[in-house]
TORNUTI-716318 format. One record per residue (C-alpha): residue in three letters; x, y, z. Coordinates in pm, whole numbers, plus 50000, padded with zeros to 5 digits. Layout:
BEGIN
rec vomar: ALA | px: X | py: Y | pz: Z
...
***
This chain:
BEGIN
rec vomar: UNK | px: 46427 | py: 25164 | pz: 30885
rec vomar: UNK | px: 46282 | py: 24958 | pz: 30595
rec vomar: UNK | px: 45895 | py: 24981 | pz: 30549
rec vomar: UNK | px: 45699 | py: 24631 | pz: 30562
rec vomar: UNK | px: 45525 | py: 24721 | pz: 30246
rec vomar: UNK | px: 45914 | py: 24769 | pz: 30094
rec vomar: UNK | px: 46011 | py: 24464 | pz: 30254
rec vomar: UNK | px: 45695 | py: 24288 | pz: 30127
rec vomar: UNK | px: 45768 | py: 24380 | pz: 29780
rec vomar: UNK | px: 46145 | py: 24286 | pz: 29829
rec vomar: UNK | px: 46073 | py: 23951 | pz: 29943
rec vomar: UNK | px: 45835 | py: 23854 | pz: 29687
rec vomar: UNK | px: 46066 | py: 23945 | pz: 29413
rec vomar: UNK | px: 46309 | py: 23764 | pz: 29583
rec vomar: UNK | px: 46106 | py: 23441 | pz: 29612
rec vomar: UNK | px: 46006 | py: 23515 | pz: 29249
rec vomar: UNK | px: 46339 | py: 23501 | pz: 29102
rec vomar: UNK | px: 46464 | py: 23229 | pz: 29338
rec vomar: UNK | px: 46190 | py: 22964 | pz: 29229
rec vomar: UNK | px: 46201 | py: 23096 | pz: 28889
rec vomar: UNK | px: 46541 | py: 23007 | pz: 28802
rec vomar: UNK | px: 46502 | py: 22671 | pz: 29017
rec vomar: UNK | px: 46226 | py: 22575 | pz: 28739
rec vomar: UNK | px: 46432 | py: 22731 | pz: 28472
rec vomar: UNK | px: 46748 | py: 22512 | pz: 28566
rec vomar: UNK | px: 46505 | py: 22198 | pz: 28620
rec vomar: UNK | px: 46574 | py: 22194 | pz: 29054
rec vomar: UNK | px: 46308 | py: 22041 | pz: 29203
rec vomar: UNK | px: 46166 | py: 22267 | pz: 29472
rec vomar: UNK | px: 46204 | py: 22098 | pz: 29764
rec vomar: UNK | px: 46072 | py: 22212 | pz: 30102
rec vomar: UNK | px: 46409 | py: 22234 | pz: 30231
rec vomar: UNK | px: 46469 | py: 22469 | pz: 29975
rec vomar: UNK | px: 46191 | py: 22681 | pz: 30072
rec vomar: UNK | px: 46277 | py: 22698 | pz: 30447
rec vomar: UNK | px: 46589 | py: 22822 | pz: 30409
rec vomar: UNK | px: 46478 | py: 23090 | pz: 30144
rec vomar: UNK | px: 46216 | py: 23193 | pz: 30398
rec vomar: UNK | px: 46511 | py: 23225 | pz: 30672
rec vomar: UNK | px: 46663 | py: 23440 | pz: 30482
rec vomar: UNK | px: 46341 | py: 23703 | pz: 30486
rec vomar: UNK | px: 46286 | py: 23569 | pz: 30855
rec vomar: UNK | px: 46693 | py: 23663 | pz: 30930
rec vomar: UNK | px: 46635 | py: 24036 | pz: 30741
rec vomar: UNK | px: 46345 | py: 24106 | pz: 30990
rec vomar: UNK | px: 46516 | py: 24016 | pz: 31253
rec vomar: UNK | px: 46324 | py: 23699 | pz: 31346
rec vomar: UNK | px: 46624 | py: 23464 | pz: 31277
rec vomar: UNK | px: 46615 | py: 23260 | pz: 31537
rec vomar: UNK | px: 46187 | py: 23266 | pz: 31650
rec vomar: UNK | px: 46159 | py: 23102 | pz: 31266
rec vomar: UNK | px: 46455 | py: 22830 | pz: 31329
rec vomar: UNK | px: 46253 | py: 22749 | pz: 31663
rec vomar: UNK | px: 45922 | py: 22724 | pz: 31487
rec vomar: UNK | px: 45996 | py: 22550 | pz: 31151
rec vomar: UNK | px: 46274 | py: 22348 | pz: 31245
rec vomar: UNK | px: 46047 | py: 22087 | pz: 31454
rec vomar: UNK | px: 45806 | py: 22122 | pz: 31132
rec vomar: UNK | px: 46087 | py: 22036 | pz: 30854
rec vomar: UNK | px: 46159 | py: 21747 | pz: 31104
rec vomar: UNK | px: 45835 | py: 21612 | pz: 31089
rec vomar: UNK | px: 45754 | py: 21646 | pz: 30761
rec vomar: UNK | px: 46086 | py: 21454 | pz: 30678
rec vomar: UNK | px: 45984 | py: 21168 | pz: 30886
rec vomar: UNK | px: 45627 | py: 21110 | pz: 30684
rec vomar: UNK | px: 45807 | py: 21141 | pz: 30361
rec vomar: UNK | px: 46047 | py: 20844 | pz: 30480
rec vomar: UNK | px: 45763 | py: 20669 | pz: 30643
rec vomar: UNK | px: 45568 | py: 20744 | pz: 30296
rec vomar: UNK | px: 45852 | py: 20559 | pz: 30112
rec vomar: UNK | px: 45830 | py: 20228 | pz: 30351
rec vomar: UNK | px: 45426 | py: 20202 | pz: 30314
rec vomar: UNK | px: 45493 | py: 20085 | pz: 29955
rec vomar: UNK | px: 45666 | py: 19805 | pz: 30106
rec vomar: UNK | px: 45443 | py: 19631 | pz: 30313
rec vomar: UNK | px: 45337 | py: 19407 | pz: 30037
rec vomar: UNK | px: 44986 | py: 19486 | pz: 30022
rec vomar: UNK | px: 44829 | py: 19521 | pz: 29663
rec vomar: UNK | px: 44713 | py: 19830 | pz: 29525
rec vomar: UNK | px: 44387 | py: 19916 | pz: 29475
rec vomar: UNK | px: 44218 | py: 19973 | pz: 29148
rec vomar: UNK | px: 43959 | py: 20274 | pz: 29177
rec vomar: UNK | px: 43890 | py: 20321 | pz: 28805
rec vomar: UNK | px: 43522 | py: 20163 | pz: 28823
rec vomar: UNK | px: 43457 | py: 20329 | pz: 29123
rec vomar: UNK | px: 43533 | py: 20683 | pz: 28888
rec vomar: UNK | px: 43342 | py: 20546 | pz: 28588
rec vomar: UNK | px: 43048 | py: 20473 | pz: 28833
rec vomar: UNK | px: 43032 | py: 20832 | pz: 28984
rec vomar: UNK | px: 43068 | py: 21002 | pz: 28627
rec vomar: UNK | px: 42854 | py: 20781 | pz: 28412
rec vomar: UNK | px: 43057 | py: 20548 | pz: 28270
rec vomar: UNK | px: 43383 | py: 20774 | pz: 28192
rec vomar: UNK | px: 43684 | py: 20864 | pz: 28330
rec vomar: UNK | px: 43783 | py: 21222 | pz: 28367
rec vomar: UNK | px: 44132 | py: 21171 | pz: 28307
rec vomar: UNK | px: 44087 | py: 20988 | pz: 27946
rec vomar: UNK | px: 43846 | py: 21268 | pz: 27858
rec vomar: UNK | px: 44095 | py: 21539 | pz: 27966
rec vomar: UNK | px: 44331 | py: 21398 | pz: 27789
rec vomar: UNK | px: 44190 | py: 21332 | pz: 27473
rec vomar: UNK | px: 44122 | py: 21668 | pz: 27431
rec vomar: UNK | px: 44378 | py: 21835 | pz: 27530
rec vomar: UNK | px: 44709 | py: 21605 | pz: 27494
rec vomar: UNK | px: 44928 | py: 21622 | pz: 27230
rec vomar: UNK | px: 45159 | py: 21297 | pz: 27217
rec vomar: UNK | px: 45476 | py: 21462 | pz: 27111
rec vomar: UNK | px: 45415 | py: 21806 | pz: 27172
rec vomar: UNK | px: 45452 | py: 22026 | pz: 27522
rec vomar: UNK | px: 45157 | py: 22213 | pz: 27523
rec vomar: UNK | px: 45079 | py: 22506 | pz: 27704
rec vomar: UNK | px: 44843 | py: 22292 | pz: 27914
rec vomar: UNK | px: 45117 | py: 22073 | pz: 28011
rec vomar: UNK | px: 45335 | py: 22324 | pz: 28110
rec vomar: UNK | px: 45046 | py: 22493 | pz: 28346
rec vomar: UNK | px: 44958 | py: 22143 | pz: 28528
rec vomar: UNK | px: 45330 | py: 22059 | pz: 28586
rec vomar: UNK | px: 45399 | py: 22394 | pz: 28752
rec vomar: UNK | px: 45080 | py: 22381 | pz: 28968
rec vomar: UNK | px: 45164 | py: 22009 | pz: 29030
rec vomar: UNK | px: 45551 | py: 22064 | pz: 29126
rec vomar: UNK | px: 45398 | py: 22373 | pz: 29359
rec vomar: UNK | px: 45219 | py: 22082 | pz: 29610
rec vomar: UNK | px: 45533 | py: 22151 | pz: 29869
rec vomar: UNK | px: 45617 | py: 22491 | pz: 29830
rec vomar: UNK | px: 45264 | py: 22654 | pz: 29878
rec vomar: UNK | px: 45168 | py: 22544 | pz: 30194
rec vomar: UNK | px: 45507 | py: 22662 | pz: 30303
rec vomar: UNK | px: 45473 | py: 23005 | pz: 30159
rec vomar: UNK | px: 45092 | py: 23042 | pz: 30301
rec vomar: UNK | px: 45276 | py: 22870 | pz: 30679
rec vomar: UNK | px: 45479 | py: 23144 | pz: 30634
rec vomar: UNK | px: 45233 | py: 23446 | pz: 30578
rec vomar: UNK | px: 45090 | py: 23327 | pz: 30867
rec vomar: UNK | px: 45353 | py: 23297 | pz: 31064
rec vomar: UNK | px: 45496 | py: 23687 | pz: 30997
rec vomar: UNK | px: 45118 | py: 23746 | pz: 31138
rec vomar: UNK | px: 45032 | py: 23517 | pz: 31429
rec vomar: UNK | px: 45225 | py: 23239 | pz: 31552
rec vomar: UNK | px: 44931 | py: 23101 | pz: 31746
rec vomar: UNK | px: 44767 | py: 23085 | pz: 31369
rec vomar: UNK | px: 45092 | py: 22928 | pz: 31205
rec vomar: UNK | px: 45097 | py: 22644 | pz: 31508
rec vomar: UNK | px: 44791 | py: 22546 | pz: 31442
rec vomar: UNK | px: 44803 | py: 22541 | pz: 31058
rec vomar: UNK | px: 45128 | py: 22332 | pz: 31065
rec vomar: UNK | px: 44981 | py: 22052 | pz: 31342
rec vomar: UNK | px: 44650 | py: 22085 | pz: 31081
rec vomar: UNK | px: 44874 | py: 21969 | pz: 30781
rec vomar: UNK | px: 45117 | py: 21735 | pz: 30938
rec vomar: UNK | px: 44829 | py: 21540 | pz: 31135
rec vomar: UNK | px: 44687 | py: 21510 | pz: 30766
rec vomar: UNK | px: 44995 | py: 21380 | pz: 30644
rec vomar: UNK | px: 44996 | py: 21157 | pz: 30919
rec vomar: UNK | px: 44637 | py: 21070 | pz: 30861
rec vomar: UNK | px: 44725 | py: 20981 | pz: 30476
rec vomar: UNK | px: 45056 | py: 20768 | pz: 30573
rec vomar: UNK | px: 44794 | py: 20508 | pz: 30802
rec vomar: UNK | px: 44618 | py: 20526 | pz: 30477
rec vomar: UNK | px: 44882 | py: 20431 | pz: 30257
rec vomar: UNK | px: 45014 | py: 20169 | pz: 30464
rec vomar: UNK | px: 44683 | py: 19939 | pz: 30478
rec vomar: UNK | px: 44473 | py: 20075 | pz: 30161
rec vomar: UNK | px: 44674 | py: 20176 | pz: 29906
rec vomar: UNK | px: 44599 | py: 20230 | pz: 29586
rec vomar: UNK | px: 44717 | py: 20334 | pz: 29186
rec vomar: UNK | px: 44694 | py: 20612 | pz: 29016
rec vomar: UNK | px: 44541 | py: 20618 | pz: 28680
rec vomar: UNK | px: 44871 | py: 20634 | pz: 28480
rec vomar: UNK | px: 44962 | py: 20307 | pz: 28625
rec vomar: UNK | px: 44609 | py: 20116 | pz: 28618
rec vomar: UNK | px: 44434 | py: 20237 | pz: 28311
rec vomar: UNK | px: 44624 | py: 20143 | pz: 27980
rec vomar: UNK | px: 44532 | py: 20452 | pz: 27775
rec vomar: UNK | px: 44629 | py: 20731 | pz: 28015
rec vomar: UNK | px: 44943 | py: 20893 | pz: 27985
rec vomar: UNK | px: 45212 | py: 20998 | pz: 28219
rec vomar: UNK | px: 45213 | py: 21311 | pz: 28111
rec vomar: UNK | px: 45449 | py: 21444 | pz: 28396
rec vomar: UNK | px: 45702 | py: 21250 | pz: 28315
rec vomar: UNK | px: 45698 | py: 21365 | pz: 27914
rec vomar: UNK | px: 45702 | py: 21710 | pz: 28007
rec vomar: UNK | px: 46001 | py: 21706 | pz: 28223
rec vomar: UNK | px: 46197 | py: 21494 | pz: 27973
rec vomar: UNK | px: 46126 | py: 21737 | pz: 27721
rec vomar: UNK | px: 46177 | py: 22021 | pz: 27915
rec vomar: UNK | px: 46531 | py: 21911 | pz: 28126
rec vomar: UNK | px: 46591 | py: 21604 | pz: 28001
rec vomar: UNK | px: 46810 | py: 21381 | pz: 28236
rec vomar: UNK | px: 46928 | py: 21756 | pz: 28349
rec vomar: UNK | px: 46616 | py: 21735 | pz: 28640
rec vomar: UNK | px: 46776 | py: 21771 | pz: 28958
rec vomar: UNK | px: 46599 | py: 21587 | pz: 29290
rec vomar: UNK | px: 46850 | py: 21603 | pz: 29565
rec vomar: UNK | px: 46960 | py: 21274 | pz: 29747
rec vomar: UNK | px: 46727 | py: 21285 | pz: 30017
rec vomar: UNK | px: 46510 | py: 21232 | pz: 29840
rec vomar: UNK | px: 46610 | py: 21009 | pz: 29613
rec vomar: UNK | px: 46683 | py: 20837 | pz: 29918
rec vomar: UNK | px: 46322 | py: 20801 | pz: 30090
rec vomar: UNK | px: 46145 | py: 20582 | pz: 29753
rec vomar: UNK | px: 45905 | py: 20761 | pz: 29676
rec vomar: UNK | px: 45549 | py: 20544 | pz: 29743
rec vomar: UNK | px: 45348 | py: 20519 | pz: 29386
rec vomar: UNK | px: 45047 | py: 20393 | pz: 29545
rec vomar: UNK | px: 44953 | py: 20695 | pz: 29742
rec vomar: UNK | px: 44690 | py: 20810 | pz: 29541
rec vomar: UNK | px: 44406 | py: 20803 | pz: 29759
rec vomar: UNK | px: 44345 | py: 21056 | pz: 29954
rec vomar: UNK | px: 44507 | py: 21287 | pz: 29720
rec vomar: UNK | px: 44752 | py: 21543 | pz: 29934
rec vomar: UNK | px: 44812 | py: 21773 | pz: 29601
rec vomar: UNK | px: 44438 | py: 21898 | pz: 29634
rec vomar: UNK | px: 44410 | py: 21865 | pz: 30010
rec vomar: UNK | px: 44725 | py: 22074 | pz: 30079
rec vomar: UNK | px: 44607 | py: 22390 | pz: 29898
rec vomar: UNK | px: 44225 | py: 22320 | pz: 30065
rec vomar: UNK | px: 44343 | py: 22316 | pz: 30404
rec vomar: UNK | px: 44561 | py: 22632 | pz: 30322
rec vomar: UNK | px: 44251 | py: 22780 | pz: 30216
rec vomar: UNK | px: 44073 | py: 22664 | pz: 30541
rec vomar: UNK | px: 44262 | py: 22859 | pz: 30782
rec vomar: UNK | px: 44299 | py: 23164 | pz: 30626
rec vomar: UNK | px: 43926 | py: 23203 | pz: 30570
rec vomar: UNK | px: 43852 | py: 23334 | pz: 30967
rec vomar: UNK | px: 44170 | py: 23610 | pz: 30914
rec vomar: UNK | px: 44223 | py: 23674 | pz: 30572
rec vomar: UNK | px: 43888 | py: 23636 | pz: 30276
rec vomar: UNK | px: 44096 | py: 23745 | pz: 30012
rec vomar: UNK | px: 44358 | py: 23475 | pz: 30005
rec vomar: UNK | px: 44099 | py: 23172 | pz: 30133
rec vomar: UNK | px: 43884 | py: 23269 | pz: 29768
rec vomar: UNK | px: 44239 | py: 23306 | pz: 29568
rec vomar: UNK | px: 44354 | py: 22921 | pz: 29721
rec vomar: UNK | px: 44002 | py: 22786 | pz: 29653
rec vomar: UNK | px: 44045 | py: 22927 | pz: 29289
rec vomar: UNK | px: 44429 | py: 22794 | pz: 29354
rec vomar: UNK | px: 44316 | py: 22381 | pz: 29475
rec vomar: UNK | px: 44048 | py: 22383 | pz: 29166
rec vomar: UNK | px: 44345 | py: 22446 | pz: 28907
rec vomar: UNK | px: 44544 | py: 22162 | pz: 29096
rec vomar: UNK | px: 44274 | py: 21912 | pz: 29087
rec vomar: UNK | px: 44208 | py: 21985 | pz: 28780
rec vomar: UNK | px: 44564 | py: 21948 | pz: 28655
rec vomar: UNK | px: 44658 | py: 21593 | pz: 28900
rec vomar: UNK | px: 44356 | py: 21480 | pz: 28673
rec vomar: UNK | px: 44448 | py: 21561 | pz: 28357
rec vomar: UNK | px: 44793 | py: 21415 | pz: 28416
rec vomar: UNK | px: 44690 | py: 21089 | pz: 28497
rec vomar: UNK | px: 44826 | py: 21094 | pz: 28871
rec vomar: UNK | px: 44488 | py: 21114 | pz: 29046
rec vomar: UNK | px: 44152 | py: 21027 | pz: 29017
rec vomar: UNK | px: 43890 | py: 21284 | pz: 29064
rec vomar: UNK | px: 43780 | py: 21070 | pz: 29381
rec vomar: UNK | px: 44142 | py: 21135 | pz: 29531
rec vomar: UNK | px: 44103 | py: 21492 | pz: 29552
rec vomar: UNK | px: 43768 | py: 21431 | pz: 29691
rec vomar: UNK | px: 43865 | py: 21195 | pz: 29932
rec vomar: UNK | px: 44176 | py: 21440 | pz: 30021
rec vomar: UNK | px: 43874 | py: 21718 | pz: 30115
rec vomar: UNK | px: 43727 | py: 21453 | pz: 30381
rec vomar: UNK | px: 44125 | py: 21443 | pz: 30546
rec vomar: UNK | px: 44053 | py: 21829 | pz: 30591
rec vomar: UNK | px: 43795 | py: 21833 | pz: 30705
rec vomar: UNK | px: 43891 | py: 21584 | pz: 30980
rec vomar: UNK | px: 44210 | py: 21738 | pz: 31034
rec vomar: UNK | px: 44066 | py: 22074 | pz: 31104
rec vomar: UNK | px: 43821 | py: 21915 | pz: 31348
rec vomar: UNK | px: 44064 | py: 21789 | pz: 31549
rec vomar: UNK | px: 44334 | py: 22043 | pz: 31567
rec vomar: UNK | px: 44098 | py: 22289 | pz: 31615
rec vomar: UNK | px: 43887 | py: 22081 | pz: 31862
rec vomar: UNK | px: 44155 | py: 22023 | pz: 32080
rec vomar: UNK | px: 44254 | py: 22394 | pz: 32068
rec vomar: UNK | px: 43950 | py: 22480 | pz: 32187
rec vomar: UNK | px: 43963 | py: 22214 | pz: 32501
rec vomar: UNK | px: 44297 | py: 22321 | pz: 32585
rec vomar: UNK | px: 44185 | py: 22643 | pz: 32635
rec vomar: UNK | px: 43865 | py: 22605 | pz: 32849
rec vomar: UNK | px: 44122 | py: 22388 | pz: 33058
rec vomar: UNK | px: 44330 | py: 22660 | pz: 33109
rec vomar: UNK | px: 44089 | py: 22910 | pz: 33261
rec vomar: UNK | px: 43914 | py: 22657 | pz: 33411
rec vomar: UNK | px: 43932 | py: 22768 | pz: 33798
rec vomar: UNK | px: 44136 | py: 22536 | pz: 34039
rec vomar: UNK | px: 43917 | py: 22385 | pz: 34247
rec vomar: UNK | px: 43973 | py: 22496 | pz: 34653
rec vomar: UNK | px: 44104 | py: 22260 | pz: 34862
rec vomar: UNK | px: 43856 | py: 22118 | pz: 35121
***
């Protein structure tokens, strides 16, 4: 029988080489993507059919905000600008313009580029991976993280729909899309999305709260009570993000911020109602007069 720690290994290298050649070859890494490489693992220990019963309702769900996310840019309400509510919290400057003017290089893929596209194209597939350690180690724990991150999403959509709002590459003239440079000049037109996708229209004015930092924070959330080591390494893990979403001009520093407060509510209430469900269930039945 194979050890876990073998199997552990195994798998890793296995995701490793899997997304690796997916961002060699320019595939975008879709969640769908990620599910079925984590069947795979799931089928090898045997737990085939527990992980289609548990993530299939999940991939479900999380399809249906990112249609719903595509129609909120349709209602016909204008975005908001939020650029002199970031110059008044940091003095008069914006973080992205600063950020970039140090460290952009119009014409060049730096290094820096490079990093904050890969942490940037990772907003779907860590939160997966991290549902996933959790659910090899408590389903009870994965249930809750999952209804934790869809509510948020949820949360966000009702957002987008009656406030939303640009990003800095579209509202400030001197910042640069710097996303979009890099995969040009890394694929080209070669930059597969798959037709789902492609399908759904994408919403440009969901900004604020900012899901790319809040996804990684509420990762980092649950696995502080079980698992210290991983909470500090996704703390480390949503700094780099917001720090990259900044720098390429796709969210202001408030977004992430604002993305914390969804978190924070989201937690409350999952884990609130957790907590009522259970004192209901031991709460003694009454006896009968």
């Amino acid at each position: 029988m194979r050890r876990p720690s073998a199997l552990l290994i195994g798998s890793l290298i296995y995701l490793a080489v899997i997304f690796g050649v997916m961002l060699w070859r320019g595939i975008s890494i879709e969640p769908e993507w990620v599910i079925l490489a984590l069947l795979v693992i799931a089928i090898a220990m045997g737990r085939g059919l527990t992980f289609l019963a548990d993530w299939g309702p999940f991939l479900l769900l999380f399809f249906a905000y990112e249609a719903m996310r595509g129609f909120a840019s349709k209602t016909g309400f204008a975005p908001h600008d939020l650029s002199g509510i970031e110059r008044a919290v940091f003095g008069g400057t914006l973080p992205t313009l600063t950020l970039q003017h140090d460290f952009y290089h119009p014409g060049v893929v730096g290094v820096q580029d490079v990093v904050a596209t890969f942490f940037y194209f990772m907003h779907f597939p860590l939160p997966i991976l991290v549902g996933f350690f959790f659910w090899l180690n408590s389903r009870d724990h994965y249930h809750r993280f999952i209804a934790a991150l869809l509510l948020m999403c949820f949360l966000a959509f009702v957002t987008y729909l009656f406030w939303p709002s640009a990003p800095p590459w579209w509202q400030v003239k001197d910042v640069v899309k710097i996303i979009d440079r890099t995969v040009q000049s890394l694929w080209g037109s070669q930059y597969f999305v798959s037709a789902i996708y492609h399908s759904f229209n994408p919403n440009r004015f969901a900004a604020f709260p900012s899901l790319h930092a809040a996804f990684p924070a509420l990762a980092a959330v649950y696995a502080w009570p079980r698992y210290r080591g991983l909470s500090v390494g996704l703390v480390a893990w949503t700094a780099a993000v917001a720090l990259s979403i900044v720098y390429l001009g796709e969210h202001y520093v408030i977004d992430a911020l604002d993305g914390f407060l969804y978190v924070a509510a989201a937690t409350i209430l999952v884990e609130g109602f957790t907590r009522w469900r259970a004192r209901r269930a031991f709460t003694p039945a009454r006896p009968s007069a």
